[in-house]
Structure formats: structure tokens, C-alpha cells
N, C-alpha and C positions, 0 to 999 in steps of 0.2 A: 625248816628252812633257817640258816646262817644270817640274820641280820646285818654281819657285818661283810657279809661276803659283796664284792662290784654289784653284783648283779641285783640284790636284795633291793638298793637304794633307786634303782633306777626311774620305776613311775616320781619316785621326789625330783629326782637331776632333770628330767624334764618339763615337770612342773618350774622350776625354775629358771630353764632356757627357755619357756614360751610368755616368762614372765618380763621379760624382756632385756633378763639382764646379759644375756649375751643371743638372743635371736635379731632383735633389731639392727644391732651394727652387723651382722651378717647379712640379713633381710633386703635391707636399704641397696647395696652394690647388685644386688640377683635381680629386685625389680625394675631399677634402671636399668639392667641390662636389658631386658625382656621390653621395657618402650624403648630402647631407642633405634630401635628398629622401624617402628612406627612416627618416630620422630622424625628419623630420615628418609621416609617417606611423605610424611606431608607437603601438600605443595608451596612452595614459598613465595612471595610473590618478588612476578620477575619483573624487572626494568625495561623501559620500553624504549626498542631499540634507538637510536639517535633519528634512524632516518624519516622516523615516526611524529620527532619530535618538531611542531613548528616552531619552536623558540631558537631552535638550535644554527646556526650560521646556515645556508644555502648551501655553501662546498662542501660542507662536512659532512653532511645528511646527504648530498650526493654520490661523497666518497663511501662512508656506509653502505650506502647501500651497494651502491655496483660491486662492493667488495661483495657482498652476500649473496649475490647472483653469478648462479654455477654460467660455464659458458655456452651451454646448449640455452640458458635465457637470456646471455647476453644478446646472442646472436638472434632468435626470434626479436628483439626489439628492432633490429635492424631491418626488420622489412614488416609487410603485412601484406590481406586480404581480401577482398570485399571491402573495402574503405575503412580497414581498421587496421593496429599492430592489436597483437595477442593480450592478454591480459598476464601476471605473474601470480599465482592465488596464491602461493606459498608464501609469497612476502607482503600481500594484500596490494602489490601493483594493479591498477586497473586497465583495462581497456582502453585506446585513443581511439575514436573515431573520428571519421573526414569525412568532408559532401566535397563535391564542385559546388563553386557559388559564385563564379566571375560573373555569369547571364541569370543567376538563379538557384535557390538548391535543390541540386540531385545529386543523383551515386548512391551510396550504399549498397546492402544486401540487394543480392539479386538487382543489382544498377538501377532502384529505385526508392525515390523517398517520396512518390505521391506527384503531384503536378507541380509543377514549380513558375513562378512568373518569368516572363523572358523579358529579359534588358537586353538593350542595345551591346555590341562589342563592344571592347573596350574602345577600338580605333575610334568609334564612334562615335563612343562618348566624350572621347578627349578631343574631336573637333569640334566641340560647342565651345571647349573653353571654359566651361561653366561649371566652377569647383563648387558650389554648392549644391547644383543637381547632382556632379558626382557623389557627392557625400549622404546626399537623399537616398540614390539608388544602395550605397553602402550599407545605411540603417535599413532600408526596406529589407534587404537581403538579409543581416542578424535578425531583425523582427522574424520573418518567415522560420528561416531555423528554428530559433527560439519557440516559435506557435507551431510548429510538424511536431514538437517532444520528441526530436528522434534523439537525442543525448548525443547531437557534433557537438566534439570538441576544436578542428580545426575547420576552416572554410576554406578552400584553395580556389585560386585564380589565377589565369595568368598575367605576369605583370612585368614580364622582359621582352621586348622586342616585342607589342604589342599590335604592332601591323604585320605579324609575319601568323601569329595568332588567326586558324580556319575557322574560332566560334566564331557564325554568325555573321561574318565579317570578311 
């Protein structure tokens, strides 16, 4: 065998490339290549969106948001069922619920939330005059809500043209 032939030298020439005098600066660009695949997949963390945010102005987080809601949930807001609009789970919109509560509260699912106390109409009540019974019968009515746990969010009653109103009255 030729000592001086390429090929003779060869186990030295690679003892020498893994010696790192020319594997490393080659080495270094392959392995980042090989993570950054992995890199660009880890999850980053994300910013939470404005309408999220309660520091952030009232319109803004309003405008946010309605922007991010396609129009088939614009449009379910607009109405609802069973004493409720829909909830939005995509964007963590929740549920509204109602009762009747002019005489007391009812409504809900299946038009019931248990018994409810019955107060006078309203015509009723406005002919005492008596704005602090009216105001009595107001807290009685949130108290009750509030003790049924049914999770109303609004109370409705009528309160236009009050004698033309059939509760009760």
C-alpha cells in the first residue's frame, strides 16, 4: 500500500475533521437546522385578546369583539329562548338569562323557576303613592332571584303604560 497515495491518509483526515477543526463550524448550521423546526412549533404565548381585557376602554373591547364574531353569532344575539340569548363558546361569550319579575320571579326553562311571591300590579302599587313600599317590593324581588340560584342576569317588568298592563291588574 502507497502511503502517499489520497486514500492511504484517510482514517488521519478524519480523525482530524471530528477533531473539530473543521466538523463544528459545519456541525453548528445542520443542528439548528434540525430544531428549528421544533422551535417553530412551540407554543408561544399568546396575548389576550382586548375584549378580554377589563382595563381596556368599554368601546374598544366592544368593537373587538363584535369584530370577531362571524355573522351567524352576530345574529343569534339578537334574539333568544326560553328566557335566554345563546351563549358564544368560541369567544367565551356567555349565556344572558331573564325571568319576569314585575309581580315576582318566573319564566325560564320550561316557564318556570319554582313559585314565586305575587305582588300587587304595578297600577296598584303606584296608587299608594308609597315610593318606599315600591322600593321594598323591588329588593324583595332581587332578594328572591338572587335565593332561587337560577343565574338571572336581567329581571323584566313592565313599566310603560302601566295601566294598560293585564298582570294582575
Amino acid at each position: 500500500m502507497n502511503m502517499h497515495s489520497p486514500t492511504a491518509n484517510a482514517p488521519h483526515r478524519l480523525r482530524r475533521l471530528w477533531n473539530g477543526k473543521l466538523v463544528a463550524p459545519l456541525a453548528l448550521p445542520f443542528f439548528m437546522a434540525l430544531t428549528a423546526p421544533v422551535q417553530a412549533q412551540s407554543p408561544q404565548p399568546t396575548a389576550v385578546p382586548r375584549y378580554k381585557n377589563p382595563k381596556s376602554p368599554f368601546e374598544k373591547r366592544v368593537t373587538d369583539l363584535t369584530g370577531r364574531l362571524t355573522l351567524d353569532e352576530k345574529i343569534s344575539l339578537l334574539n333568544g329562548s326560553n328566557f335566554a340569548i345563546l351563549p358564544v363558546p368560541r369567544l367565551g361569550v356567555p349565556a344572558v338569562r331573564f325571568a319576569d319579575a314585575g309581580q315576582g320571579v318566573r319564566g325560564g326553562e320550561e316557564g318556570t323557576h319554582g313559585p314565586a311571591t305575587a305582588f300587587p300590579s304595578g297600577v296598584a302599587m303606584a296608587a299608594t303613592w308609597n315610593q318606599a313600599l315600591i322600593g321594598r317590593v323591588g329588593e324583595a324581588i332581587g332578594v328572591e332571584s338572587k335565593n332561587k340560584g337560577i343565574g338571572v342576569h336581567v329581571l323584566l317588568g313592565p313599566a310603560v303604560n302601566i295601566q294598560r298592563s293585564p298582570l294582575g291588574g
